[in-house]
C-alpha beads as a LAMMPS data file, in Angstrom:
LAMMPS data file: protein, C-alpha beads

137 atoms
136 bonds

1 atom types
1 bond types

-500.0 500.0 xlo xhi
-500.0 500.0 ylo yhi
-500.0 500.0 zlo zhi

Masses

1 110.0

Atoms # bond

1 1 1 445.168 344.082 407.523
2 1 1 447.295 346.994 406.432
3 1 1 450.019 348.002 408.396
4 1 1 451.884 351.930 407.998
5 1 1 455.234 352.438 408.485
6 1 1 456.797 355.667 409.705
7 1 1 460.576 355.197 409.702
8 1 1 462.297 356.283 412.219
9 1 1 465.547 357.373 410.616
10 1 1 463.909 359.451 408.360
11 1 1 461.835 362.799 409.110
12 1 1 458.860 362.468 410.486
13 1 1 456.101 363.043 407.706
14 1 1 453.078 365.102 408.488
15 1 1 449.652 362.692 408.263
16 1 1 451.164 360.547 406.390
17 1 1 453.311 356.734 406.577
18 1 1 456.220 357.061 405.044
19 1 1 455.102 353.326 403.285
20 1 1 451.952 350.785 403.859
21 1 1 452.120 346.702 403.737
22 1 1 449.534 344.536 403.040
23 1 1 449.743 340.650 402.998
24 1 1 449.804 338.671 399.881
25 1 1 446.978 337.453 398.817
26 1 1 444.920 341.083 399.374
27 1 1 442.616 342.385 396.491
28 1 1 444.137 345.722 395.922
29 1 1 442.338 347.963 393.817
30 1 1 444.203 350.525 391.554
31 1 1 442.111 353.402 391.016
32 1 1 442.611 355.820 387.984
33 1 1 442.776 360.006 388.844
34 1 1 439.894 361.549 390.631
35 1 1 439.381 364.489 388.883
36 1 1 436.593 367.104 390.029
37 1 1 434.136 366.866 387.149
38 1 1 430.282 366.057 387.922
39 1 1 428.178 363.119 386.233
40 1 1 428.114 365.431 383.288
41 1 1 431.044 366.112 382.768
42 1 1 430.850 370.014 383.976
43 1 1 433.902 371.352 386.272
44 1 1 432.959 371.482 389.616
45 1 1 434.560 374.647 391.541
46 1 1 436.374 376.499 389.112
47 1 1 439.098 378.253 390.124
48 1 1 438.778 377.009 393.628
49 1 1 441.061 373.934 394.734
50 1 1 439.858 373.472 398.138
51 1 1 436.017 373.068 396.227
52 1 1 437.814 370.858 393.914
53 1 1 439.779 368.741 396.021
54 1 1 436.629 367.866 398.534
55 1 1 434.903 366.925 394.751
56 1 1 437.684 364.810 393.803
57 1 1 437.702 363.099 396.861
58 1 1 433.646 362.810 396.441
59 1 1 434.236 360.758 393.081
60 1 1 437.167 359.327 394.538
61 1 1 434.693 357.822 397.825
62 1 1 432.452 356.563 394.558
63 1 1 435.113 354.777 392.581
64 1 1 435.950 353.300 395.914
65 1 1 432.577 352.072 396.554
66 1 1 432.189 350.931 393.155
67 1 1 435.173 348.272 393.719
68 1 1 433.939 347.298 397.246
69 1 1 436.323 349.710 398.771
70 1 1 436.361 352.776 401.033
71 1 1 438.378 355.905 402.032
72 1 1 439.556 353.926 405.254
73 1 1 441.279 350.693 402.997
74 1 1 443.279 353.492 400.915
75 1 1 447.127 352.401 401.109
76 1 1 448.326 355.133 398.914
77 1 1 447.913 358.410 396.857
78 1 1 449.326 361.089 394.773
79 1 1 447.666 364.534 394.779
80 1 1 448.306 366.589 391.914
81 1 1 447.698 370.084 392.490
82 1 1 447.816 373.048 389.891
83 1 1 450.616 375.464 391.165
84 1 1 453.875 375.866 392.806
85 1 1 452.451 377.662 395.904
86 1 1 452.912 375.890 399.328
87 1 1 450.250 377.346 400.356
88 1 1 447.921 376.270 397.554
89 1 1 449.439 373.114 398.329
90 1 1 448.476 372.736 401.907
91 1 1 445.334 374.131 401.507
92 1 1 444.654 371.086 399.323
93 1 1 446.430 368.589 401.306
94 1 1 444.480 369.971 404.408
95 1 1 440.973 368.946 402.462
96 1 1 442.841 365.468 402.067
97 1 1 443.723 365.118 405.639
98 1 1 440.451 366.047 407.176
99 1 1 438.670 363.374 404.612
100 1 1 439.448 360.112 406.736
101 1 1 441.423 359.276 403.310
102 1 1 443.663 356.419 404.560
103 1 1 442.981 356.576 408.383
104 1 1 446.136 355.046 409.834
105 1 1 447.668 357.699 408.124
106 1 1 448.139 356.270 404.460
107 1 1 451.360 356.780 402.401
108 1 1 451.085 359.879 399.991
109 1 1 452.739 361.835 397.658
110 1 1 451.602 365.597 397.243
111 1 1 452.588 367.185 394.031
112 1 1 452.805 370.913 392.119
113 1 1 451.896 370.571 388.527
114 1 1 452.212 372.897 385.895
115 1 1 448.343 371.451 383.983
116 1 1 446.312 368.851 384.044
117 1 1 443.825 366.820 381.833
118 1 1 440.715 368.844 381.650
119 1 1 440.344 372.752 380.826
120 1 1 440.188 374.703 384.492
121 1 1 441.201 371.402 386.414
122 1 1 443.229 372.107 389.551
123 1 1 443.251 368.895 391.649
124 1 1 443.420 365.379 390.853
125 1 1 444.130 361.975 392.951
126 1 1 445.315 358.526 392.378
127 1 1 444.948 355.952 394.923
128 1 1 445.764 352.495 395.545
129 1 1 443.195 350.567 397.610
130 1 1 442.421 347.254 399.520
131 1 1 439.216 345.445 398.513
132 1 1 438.505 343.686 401.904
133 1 1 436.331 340.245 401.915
134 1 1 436.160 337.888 399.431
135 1 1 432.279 338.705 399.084
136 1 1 432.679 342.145 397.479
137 1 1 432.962 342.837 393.858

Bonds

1 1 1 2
2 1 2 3
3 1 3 4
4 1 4 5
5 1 5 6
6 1 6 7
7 1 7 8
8 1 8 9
9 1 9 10
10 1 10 11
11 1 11 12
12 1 12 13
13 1 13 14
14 1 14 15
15 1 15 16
16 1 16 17
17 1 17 18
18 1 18 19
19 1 19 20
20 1 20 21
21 1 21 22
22 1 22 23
23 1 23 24
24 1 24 25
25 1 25 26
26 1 26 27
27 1 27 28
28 1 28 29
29 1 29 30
30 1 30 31
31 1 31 32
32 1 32 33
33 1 33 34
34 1 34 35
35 1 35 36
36 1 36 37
37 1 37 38
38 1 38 39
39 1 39 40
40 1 40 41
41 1 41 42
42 1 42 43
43 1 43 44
44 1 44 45
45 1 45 46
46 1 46 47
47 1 47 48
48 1 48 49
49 1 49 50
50 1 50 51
51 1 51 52
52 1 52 53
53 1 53 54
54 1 54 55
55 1 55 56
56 1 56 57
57 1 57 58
58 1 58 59
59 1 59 60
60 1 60 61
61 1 61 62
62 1 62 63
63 1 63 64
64 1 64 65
65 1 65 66
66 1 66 67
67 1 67 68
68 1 68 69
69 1 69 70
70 1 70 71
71 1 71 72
72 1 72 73
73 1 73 74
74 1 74 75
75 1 75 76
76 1 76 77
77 1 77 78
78 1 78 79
79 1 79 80
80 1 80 81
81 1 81 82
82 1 82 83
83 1 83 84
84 1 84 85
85 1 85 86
86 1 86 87
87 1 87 88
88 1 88 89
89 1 89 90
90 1 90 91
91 1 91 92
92 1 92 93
93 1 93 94
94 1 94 95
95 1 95 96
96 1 96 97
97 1 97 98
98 1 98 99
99 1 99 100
100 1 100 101
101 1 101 102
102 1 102 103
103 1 103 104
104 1 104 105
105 1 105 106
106 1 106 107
107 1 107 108
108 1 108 109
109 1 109 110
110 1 110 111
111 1 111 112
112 1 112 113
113 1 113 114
114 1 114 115
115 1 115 116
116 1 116 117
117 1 117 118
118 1 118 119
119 1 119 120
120 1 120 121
121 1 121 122
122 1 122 123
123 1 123 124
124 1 124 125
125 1 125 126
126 1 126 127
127 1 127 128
128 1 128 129
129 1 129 130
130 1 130 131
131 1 131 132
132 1 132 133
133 1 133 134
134 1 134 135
135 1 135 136
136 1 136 137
């Protein structure tokens, strides 16, 4: 169903296809940012990315769900991250990579951001998703 694509005249990415390919006709679900707020709106791990990156990708797994989706059907994402560190960075990207987030590995673009939308927010993702079987929502 999805197919990833490491190029071979480029450099080889680390866990992660440098693009994914899905046939027409595939629900694809296009998922807003995963930010790492709980049901009540409270920041969850503040101050900490790693805390808030495994939260993001907690609502993330739930916005996935809610569209018939799943961590493993992810195609592609961008991770925002609060700071210009690499290692702040990695130590984000590393919560991404041990998450099953796109197993195959999934095409991804990890960024350093100066803010973000909420007060205290460190981490966000976007994803793009299949939707597999016509039975699902």
């Amino acid at each position: 169903m999805i197919q990833r694509v490491t190029v071979p005249g480029l450099f080889p990415p680390p866990a992660y296809s440098h693009a994914s390919v899905v046939e027409a006709g595939t629900r694809l679900a296009f998922l807003a940012g995963a930010v790492p707020l709980d049901a009540e709106g409270t920041l969850v791990g503040e101050g900490d990315p790693v805390r808030q990156a495994e939260h993001v990708l907690a609502n993330l797994t739930e916005q996935l769900r809610a569209v018939g989706s799943g961590l493993e059907h992810v195609l592609s994402t961008e991770v925002y991250v609060v700071g210009s560190e690499p290692a702040v960075l990695s130590a984000v990207w590393g919560v991404v990579e041990a998450s099953g987030l796109g197993t195959g590995p999934h095409s991804s673009t990890l960024l350093g951001v100066s803010c973000l939308g909420y007060t205290g927010q460190l981490v966000e993702i976007t994803a793009t998703a299949v939707v597999p079987g016509e039975d699902r929502p």
